[in-house]
N, C-alpha and C positions, 0 to 999 in steps of 0.2 A: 648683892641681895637678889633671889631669885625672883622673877616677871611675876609669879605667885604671889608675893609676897607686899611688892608695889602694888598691887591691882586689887590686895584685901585693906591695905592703905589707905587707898580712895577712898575704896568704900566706905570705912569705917569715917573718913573725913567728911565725907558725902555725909551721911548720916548726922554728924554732929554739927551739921552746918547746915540741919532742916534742907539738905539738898537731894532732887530725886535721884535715886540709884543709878546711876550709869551717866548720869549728864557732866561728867568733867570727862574729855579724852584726852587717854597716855599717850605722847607722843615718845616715843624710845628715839632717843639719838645715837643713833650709830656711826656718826661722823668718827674717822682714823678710828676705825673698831675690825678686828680679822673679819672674815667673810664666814668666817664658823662659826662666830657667834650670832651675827645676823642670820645664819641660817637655821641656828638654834633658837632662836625667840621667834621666828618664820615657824615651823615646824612645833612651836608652843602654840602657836593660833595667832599669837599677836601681827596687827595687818598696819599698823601706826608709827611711822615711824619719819624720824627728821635727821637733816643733812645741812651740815653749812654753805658748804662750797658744791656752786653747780657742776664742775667739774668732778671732781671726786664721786660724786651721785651717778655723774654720768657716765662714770668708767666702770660702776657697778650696777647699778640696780635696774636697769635693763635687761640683762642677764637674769637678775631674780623672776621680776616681771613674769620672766617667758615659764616660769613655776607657777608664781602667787601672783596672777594677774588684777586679785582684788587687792592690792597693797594701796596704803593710801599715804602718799611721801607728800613730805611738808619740807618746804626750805623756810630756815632760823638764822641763816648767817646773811650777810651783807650780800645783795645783788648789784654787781656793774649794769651799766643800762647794754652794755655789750654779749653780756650773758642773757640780757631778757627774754632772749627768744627762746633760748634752747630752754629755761626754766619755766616759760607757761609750757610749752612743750612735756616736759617731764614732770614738774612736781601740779598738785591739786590742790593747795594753797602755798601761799609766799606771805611772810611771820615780818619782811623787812624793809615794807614800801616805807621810804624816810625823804624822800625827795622829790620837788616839784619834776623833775628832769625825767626822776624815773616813771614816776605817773606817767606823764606823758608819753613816755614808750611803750609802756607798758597799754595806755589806752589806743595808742594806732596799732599795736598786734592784737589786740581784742580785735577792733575793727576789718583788723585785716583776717583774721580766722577765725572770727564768729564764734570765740569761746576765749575766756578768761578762766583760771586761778580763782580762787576764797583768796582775797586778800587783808592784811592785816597791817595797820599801821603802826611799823614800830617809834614808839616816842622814850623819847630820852629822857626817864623822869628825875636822873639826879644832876642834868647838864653836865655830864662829864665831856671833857672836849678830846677824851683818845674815845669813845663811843659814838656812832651812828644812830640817829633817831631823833623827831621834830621836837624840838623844847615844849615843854609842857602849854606856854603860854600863846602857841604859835601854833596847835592843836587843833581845834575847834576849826579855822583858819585852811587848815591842811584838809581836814575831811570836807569839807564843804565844796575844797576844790577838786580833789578825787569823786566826790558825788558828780558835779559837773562833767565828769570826763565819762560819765557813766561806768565807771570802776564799780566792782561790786565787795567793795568794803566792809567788810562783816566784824571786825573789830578792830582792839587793840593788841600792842605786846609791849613786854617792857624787861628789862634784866637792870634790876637795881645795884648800886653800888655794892663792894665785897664787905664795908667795912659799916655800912648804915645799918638798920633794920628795917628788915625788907616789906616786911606790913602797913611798912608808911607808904613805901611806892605802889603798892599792892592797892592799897586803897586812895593814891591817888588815879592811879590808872584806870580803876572801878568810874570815878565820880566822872573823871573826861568820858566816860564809853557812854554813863548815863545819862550824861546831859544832852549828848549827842544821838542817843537814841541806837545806840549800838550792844549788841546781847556777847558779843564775842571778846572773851580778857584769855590773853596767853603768856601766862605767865605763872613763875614755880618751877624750880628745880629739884636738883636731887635733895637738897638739903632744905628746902623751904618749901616744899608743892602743898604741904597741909596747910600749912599757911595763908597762901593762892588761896586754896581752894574755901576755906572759910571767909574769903573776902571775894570769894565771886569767881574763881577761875571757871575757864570752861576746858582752856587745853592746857595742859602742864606736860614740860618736855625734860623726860628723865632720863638721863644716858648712864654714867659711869655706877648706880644704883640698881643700873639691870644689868650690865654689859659687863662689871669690872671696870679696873682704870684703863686707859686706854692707851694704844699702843701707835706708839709714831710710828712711820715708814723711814727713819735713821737708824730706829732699833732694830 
């Protein structure tokens, strides 16, 4: 489905969910996607886009950069704390702080270069044990401690089970961001962003919906 197509989506979501126009952003994920394509939704106008793995981001979108210097990349997959550097480096938020360990790496390279990442805490809201992210009840707990570190925590995320319905975790993700005083929910895929976004999204991250399906580096 063409970028056009997702982005009258929103809108129309937007709309039906008393939401101001423009206030949910498309994060296109381009993770194992050709360089053609990314450079066709670049050359669309869209500047939003997310990466799981630092590596991979970093084999390419530097390169783009030296193009579309306003690109605004977001990392959504799991961060080693040994990756943390090169990824405040590159990306202008991280979707998958889930660990006391990482926080704290993550708050002595702030210290040490006097700029941090939008960061977002991802929580694990069906406690799947092959998934990354702080249990729901263990939440509250986790933000309080990244505030301490002076992190600048600007929401949640969350990727609900495949086999649940997704509006539950949607909306509990909402209730943890609200009680804690947080505006930012990242959360909503290709197949559920309206969803999201009628319970509060603010970034939905759409890949195979704009990109096609995607294309491993075996094929």
């Amino acid at each position: 489905m063409p970028l056009h197509d997702i982005s009258t989506r929103i809108t129309k979501a937007e709309a039906a969910a008393g939401r101001v126009a423009g206030s949910v952003k498309l994060i296109a994920v381009s993770k194992v996607q050709p360089n053609d394509r990314i450079l066709d939704v670049l050359a669309q106008g869209h500047r939003c886009f997310g990466e799981n793995r630092v590596q991979e981001a970093a084999g390419k979108w530097p390169g783009f950069m030296e193009t579309y210097p306003d690109v605004d990349l977001h990392l959504i997959g799991p961060l080693q704390t040994n990756k943390a550097r090169q990824a405040t480096e590159l990306f202008s938020a991280i979707h998958s702080v889930d660990r006391p360990k990482l926080a704290k790496t993550l708050a002595r390279l702030a210290q040490e270069v006097g700029a941090c990442p939008d960061l977002f805490i991802q929580v694990n809201t069906g406690e799947e044990a092959q998934k990354a992210g702080i249990k729901p009840s263990e939440a509250d707990t986790f933000i309080a401690e990244c505030r301490a570190l002076d992190l600048p925590v600007v929401g949640l995320m969350c990727i609900p089970p495949v086999d649940e319905e997704a509006a539950l975790h949607f909306a509990l993700l909402a209730k943890i961001a609200a009680r804690n005083g947080l505006e930012g929910l990242s959360m909503g895929m290709s197949d559920d962003f309206e969803k999201a976004i009628a319970l509060g999204a603010t970034h939905v991250r759409v890949g195979s919906a704009i990109f096609g399906e995607r294309v491993r580096p075996e094929e």
